[in-house]
C-alpha positions as CSV (number, residue, x, y, z in Angstrom):
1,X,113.3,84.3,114.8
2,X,115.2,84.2,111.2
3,X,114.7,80.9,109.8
4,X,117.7,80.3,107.6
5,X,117.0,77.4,105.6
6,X,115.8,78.3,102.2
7,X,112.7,77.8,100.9
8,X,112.1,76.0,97.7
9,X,112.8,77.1,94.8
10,X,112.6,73.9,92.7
11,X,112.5,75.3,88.8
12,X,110.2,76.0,86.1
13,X,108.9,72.5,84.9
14,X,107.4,69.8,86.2
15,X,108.6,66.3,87.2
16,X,107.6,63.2,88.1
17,X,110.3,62.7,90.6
18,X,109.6,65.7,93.0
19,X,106.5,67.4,94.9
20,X,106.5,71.1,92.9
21,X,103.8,73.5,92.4
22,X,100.5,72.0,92.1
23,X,98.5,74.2,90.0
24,X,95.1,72.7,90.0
25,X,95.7,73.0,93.8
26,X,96.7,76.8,93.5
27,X,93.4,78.0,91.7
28,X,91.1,75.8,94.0
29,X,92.8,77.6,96.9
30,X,92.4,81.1,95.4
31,X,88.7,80.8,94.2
32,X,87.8,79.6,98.1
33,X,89.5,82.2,99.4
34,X,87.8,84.8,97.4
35,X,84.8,82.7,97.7
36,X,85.2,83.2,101.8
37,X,85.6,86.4,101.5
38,X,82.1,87.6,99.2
39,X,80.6,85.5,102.4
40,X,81.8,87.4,104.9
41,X,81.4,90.6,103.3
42,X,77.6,92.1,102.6
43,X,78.6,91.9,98.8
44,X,76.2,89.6,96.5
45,X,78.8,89.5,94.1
46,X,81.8,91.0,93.0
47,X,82.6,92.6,89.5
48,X,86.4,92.5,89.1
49,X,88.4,94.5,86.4
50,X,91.7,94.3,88.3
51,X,93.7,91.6,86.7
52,X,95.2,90.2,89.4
53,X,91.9,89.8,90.7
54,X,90.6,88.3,87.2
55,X,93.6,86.1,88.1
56,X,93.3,85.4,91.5
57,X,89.5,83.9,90.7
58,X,89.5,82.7,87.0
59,X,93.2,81.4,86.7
60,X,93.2,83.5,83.4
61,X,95.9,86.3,82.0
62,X,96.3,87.1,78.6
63,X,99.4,89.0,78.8
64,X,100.4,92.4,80.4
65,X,99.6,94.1,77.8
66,X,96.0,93.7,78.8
67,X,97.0,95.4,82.3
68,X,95.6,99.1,81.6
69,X,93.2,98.2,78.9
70,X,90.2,97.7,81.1
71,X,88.3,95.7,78.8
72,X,88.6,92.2,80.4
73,X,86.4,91.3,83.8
74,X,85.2,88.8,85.7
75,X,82.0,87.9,87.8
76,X,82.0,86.1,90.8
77,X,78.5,85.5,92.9
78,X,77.5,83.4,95.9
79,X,77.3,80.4,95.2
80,X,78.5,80.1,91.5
81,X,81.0,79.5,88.9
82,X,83.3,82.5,88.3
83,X,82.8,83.7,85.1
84,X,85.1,85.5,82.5
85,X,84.9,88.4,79.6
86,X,87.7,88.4,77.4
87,X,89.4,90.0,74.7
88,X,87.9,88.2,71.2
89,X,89.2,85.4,70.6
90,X,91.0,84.5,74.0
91,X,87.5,83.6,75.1
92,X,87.6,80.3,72.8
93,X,90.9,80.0,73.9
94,X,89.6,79.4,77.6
95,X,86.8,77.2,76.4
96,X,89.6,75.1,74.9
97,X,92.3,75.0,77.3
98,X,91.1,76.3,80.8
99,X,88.9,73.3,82.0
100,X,88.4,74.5,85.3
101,X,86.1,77.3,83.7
102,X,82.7,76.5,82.6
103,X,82.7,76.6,78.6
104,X,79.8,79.0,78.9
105,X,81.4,80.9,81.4
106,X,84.2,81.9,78.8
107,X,82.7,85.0,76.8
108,X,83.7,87.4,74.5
109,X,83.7,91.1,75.9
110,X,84.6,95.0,74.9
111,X,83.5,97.9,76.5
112,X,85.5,100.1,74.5
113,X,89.3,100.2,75.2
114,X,89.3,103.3,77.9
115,X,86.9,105.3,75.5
116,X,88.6,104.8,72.2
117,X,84.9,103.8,71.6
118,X,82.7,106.2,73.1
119,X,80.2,104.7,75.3
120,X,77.7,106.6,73.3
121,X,77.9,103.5,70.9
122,X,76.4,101.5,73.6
123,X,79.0,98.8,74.4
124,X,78.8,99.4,78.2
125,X,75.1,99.5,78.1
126,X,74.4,96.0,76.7
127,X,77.2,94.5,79.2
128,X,75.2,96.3,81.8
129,X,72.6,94.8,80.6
130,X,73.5,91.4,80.6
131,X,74.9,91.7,84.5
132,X,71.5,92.6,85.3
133,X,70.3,89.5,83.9
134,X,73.4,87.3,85.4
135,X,72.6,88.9,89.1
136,X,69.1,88.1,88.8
137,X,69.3,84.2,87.6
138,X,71.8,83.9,90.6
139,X,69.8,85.8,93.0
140,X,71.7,88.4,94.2
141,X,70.2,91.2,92.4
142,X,69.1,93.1,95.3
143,X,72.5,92.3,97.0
144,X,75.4,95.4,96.8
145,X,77.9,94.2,93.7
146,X,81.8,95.6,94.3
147,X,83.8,96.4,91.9
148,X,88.0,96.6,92.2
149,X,88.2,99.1,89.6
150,X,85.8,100.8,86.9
151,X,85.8,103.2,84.4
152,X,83.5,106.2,85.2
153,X,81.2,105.7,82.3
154,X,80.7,101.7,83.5
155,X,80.2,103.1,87.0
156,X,77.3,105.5,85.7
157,X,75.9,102.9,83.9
158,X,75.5,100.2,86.8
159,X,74.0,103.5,88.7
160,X,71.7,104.3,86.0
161,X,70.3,100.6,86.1
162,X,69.6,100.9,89.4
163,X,72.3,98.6,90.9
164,X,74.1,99.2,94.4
165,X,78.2,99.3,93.6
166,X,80.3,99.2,96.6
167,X,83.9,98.6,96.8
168,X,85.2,95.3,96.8
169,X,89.5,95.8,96.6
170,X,88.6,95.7,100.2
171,X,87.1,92.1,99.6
172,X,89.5,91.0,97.3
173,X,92.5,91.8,99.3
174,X,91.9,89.9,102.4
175,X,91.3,87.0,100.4
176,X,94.6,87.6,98.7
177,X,96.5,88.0,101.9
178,X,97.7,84.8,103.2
179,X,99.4,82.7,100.5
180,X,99.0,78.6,100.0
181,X,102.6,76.5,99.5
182,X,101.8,76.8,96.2
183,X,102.1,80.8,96.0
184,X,104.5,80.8,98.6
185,X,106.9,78.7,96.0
186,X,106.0,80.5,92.9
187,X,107.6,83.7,94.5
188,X,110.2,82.0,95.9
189,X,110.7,80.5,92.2
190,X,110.7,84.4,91.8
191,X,113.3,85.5,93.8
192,X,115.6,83.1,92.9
193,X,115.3,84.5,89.4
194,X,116.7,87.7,91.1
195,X,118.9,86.1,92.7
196,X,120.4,85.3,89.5
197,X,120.3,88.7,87.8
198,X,122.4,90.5,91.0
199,X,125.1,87.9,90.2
200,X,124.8,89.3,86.7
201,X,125.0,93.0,87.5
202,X,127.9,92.0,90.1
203,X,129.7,91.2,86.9
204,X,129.1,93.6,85.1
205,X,128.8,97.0,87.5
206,X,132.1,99.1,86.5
207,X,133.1,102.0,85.6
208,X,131.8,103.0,82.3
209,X,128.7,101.1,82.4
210,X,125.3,103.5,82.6
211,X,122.6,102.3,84.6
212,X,120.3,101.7,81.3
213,X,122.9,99.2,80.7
214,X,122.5,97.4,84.0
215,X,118.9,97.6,83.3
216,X,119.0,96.2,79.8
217,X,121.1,93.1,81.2
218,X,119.0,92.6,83.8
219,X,115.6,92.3,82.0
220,X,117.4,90.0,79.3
221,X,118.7,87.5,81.8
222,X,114.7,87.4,83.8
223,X,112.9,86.8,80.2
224,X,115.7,84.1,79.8
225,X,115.0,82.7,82.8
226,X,110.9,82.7,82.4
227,X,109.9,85.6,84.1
228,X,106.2,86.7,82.2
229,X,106.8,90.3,83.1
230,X,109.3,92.7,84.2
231,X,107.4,95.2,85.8
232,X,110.2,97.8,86.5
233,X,114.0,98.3,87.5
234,X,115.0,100.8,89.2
235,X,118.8,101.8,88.6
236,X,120.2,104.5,90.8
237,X,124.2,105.5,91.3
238,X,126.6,108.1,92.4
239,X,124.8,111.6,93.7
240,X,121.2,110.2,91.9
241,X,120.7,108.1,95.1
242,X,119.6,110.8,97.7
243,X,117.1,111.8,97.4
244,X,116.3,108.6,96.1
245,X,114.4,109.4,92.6
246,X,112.8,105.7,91.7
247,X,114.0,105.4,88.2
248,X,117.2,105.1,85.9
249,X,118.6,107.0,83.5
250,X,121.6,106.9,81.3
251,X,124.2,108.1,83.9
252,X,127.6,107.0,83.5
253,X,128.5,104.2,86.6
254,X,131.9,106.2,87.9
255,X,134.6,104.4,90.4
256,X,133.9,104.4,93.9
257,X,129.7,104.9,93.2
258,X,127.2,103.1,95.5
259,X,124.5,101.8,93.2
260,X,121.5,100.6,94.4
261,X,118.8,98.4,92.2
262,X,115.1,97.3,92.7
263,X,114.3,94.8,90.7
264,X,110.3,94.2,90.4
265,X,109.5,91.1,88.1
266,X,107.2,88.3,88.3
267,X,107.0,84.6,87.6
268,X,103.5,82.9,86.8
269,X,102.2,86.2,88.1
270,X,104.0,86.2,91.8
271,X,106.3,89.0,91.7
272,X,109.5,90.0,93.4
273,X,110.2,93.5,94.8
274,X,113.9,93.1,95.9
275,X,116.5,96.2,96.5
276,X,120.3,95.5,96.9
277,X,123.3,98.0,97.2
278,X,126.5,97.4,95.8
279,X,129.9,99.3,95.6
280,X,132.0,100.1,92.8
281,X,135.5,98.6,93.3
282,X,135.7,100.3,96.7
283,X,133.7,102.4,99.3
284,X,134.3,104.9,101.6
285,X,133.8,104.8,105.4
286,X,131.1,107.2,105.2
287,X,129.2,104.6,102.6
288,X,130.1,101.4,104.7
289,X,128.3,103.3,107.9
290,X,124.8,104.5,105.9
291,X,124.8,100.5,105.1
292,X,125.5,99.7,108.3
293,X,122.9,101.2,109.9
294,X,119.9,100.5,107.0
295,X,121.1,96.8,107.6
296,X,120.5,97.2,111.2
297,X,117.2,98.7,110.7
298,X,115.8,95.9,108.3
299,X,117.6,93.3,110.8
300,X,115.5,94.9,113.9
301,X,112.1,94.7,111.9
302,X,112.7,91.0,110.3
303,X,113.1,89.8,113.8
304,X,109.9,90.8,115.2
305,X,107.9,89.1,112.3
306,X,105.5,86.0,113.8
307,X,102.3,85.2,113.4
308,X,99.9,87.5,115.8
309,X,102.6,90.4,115.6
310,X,101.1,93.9,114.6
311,X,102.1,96.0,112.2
312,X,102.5,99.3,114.3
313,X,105.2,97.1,116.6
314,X,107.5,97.0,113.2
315,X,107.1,100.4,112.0
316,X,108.6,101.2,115.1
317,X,111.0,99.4,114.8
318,X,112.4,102.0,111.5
319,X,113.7,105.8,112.1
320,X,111.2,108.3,111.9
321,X,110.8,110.8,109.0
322,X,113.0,113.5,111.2
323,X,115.7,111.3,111.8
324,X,117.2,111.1,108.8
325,X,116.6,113.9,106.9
326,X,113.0,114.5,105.9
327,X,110.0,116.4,107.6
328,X,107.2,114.4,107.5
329,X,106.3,110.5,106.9
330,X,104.5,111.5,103.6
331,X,107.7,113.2,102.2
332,X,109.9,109.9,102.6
333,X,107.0,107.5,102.1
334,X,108.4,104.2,100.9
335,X,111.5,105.0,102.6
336,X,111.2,102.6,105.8
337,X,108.5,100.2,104.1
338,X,106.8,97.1,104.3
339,X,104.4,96.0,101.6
340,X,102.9,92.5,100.6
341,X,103.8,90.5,97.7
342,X,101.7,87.9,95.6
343,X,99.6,88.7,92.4
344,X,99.9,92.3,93.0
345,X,103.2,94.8,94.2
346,X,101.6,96.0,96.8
347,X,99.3,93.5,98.7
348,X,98.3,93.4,102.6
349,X,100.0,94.2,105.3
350,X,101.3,97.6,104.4
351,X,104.0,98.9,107.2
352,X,105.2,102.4,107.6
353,X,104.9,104.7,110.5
354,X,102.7,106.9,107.9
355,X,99.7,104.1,108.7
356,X,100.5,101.5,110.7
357,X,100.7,103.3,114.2
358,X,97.1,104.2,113.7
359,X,95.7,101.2,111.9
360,X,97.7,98.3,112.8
361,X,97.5,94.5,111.5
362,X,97.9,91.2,113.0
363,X,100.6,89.8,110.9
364,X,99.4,85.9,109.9
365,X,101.4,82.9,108.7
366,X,101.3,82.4,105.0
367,X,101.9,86.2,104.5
368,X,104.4,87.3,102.6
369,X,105.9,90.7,102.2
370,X,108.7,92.5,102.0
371,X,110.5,94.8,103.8
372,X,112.7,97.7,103.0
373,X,115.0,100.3,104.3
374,X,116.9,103.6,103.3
375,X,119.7,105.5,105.4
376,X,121.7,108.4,103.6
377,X,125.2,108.5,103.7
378,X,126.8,111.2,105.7
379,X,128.7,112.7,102.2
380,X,125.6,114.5,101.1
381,X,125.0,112.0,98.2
382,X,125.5,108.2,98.7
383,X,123.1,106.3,100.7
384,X,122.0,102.7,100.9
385,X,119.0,100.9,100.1
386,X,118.0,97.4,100.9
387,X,114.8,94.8,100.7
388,X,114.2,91.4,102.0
389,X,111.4,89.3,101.0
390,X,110.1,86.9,103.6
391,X,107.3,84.6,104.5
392,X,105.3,84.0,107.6
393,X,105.7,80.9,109.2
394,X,105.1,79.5,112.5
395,X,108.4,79.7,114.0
396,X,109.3,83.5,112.4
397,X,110.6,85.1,109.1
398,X,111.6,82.8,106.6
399,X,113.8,85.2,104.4
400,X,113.7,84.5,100.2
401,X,115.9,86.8,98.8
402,X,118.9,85.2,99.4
403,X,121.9,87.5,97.0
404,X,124.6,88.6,99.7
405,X,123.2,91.5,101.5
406,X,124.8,91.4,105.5
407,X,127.5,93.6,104.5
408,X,128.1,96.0,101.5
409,X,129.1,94.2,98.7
410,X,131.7,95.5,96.6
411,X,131.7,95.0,93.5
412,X,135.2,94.1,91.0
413,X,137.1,95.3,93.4
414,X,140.4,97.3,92.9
C-alpha cells in the first residue's frame, strides 16, 4: 500500500513549539547501531576512512572537500568511545564544540594526502603505530580490525605490523540500513528541498535555455535553501536522453524536448537521489506513451514495498534488459533501479534484476530507498526517466518525493 500523507518536512531550525529532529538522539542511534553491528560481526574493531562512516559513528564532517582526501579516520572498538583523526586544527575544533566525543578522543592526523607525501617519510608508519597501541589498551589486538576503505600503502603497513584487516563496508552498511525518525526526517527535509528546485526548473525550462543553465539554477536555489552539498545534477534533453548518458552539457533546450533531471544533493548529510521528466511546451504521443509505461513500472514496484518483502519480488516487477532495448542487465545497469538512501547514494537494499534474483533482501521498516525507472520512446530518441524516494513503514511505501510526477508534466506550455 501507498501511504499518501506526507512525511515531515518541518524546516531547517529548531523551535520550541514543535517536536523536530533531535540530534543528540540521531548520533546515539547511529553509534548503537554500528556498535551492534562490530558485535555481531567477528571484527574487534573497525578502522573507518569512509566519511559517511566517520559520520555515521563520530557525528563529525568537515566539509566535502575532505571526501577523496583520505586523510581523516575514525576508530571504533568493543566496548569504547569512538575516536577521531582529523585534519589539523579541526581536531581542537571537536574538543571544543563536539561534546559527545571524548576531548582525548579528538586528535590531529595526516597520512599524507593520497601520496602527495610519500609514505617513505613515515607518516603511515607512526599512525600504524599508534593503532597497535590503541587495539592493545582495548583488548582487541588479536581480534580481525575492518577497514571501509584504505589506501594501499596503509593497508601494507597494518600487514607489515602483523595485524589481521578484513572488510568492514559489510559491517558498516547493515548498521546504516534502517533509518531512526530522526534520519528518516532529515531526508525528507531533503526532498523537499527538491521539491522546490523542480518548481524552479518548471519555470524556467524553454526553449533557449541549455541544460548547464538548468543546472546552474538548480544548485543556486539548494545552497539557498541549506543544502551542505550538491553532489551532482544530471541534465539530459532532446536526442541526449537515449541512451541515457548521466551528465549535462551545454545543449541548447529546443521546443517539444523531453528533459529529464536527477538531482543528487544532501541536507545534514542525508541526500536525495530524485529523477523527474518534463516536456517542453508540448509532447508528442510517442513521448506521453514511453512515460506512460516507466510510470506504470515504478507504480508496480512501489506497491509491493512492506516490511518482510524481498528484493528479487521487486526486480521483477521492472522489464528485463531485452525488453527494451539492451542485451544484457550489465549494459542497462541503473536503468530499472532501486538503491538506498541515507549518509551515502547508494546504501542497502540494492534492486535490479542484475543482483537481486540471486541474492535477495528482506526489505525492513525504517529503510529508505529509492526507486527508479527508464522506458525509451518509440521515436528513436526521447524516453522518460523517473525516481521516487520512499520509506518503509509498517503499513507500505510512504513516498517523499512529492513534485508532480503521475503524468508527464509539461512545461510553459504553448
Amino acid at each position: 500500500m501507498t501511504i499518501t500523507a506526507p512525511a515531515a518536512a518541518p524546516g531547517h531550525t529548531a523551535v520550541d513549539f514543535e517536536t523536530r529532529v533531535d540530534l543528540d538522539r540521531l548520533r546515539a542511534y547511529r553509534l548503537s547501531r554500528a556498535r551492534a553491528a562490530l558485535e555481531a560481526s567477528e571484527l574487534g574493531a573497525v578502522l573507518l576512512f569512509d566519511v559517511n562512516n566517520i559520520r555515521y559513528v563520530t557525528g563529525t564532517m568537515i566539509g566535502e572537500w575532505a571526501r577523496d582526501k583520505m586523510t581523516r579516520y575514525a576508530l571504533l572498538t568493543r566496548d569504547h568511545e569512538p575516536m577521531v583523526w582529523d585534519f589539523g586544527s579541526a581536531a581542537r575544533h571537536h574538543q571544543m564544540y563536539a561534546p559527545w566525543l571524548r576531548p582525548e578522543n579528538c586528535r590531529a592526523g595526516m597520512l599524507g594526502l593520497r601520496g602527495a607525501v610519500a609514505p617513505e617519510v613515515g607518516l603511515m608508519r607512526r599512525a600504524v603505530a599508534e593503532l597497535e597501541g590503541i587495539l592493545a589498551d582495548h583488548g582487541v589486538a588479536d581480534a580481525p580490525i575492518g577497514i571501509d576503505i584504505v589506501e594501499p600503502p596503509f593497508l601494507f603497513e597494518m600487514q607489515r605490523a602483523g595485524l589481521t584487516v578484513v572488510d568492514a563496508q559489510q559491517v558498516m552498511l547493515d548498521a546504516r540500513a534502517v533509518k531512526n525518525p530522526d534520519e528518516i526526517m532529515l531526508l525528507s527535509q531533503a526532498a523537499a528541498m527538491v521539491d522546490g528546485a523542480y518548481q524552479q526548473i518548471s519555470e524556467a525550462l524553454k526553449p533557449g535555455v541549455r541544460e548547464n543553465d538548468i543546472v546552474a539554477l538548480a544548485n543556486k536555489y539548494l545552497y539557498e535553501q541549506g543544502s551542505d552539498d550538491v553532489e551532482a545534477i544530471n541534465a539530459v534533453s532532446g536526442e541526449r536522453c537515449n541512451p541515457h548518458p548521466h551528465n549535462f552539457t551545454d545543449r541548447l533546450i529546443r521546443p517539444g524536448d523531453t528533459c529529464f533531471f536527477d538531482i543528487i544533493q544532501s541536507y545534514q548529510g542525508y541526500r536525495t537521489c530524485y529523477y523527474r521528466t518534463l516536456n517542453v511546451g508540448s509532447a508528442t504521443p510517442a513521448q506521453r506513451d514511453a512515460y506512460t509505461r516507466a510510470r506504470e513500472w515504478i507504480d508496480a514496484a512501489i506497491e509491493l514495498v512492506r516490511p518482510g518483502q524481498t528484493t528479487d519480488v521487486i526486480a521483477k516487477a521492472w522489464p528485463k534488459a531485452t525488453d527494451f532495448g539492451f542485451a544484457t542487465e550489465m549494459d542497462c545497469f541503473g536503468l530499472q533501479f532501486g538503491h538506498g538512501l541515507g549518509l551515502g547514494l547508494h546504501e542497502r537494499p540494492i534492486i535490479s534484476r542484475l543482483n537481486s534474483l540471486e541474492q535477495p533482501a528482506e526489505i525492513q521498516e525504517g529503510m529508505v530507498f529509492a526507486l527508479e525507472t527508464y522506458c525509451p520512446a518509440s521515436d528513436g530518441y526521447s524516453a522518460a526517466r523517473i525516481e521516487e524516494e520512499v520509506v518503509v513503514t509498517a503499513e507500505g511505501a510512504r513516498v517523499l518525493t512529492l513534485f508532480p510526477a503521475q503524468e508527464l508534466f509539461v512545461a510553459n506550455r504553448y
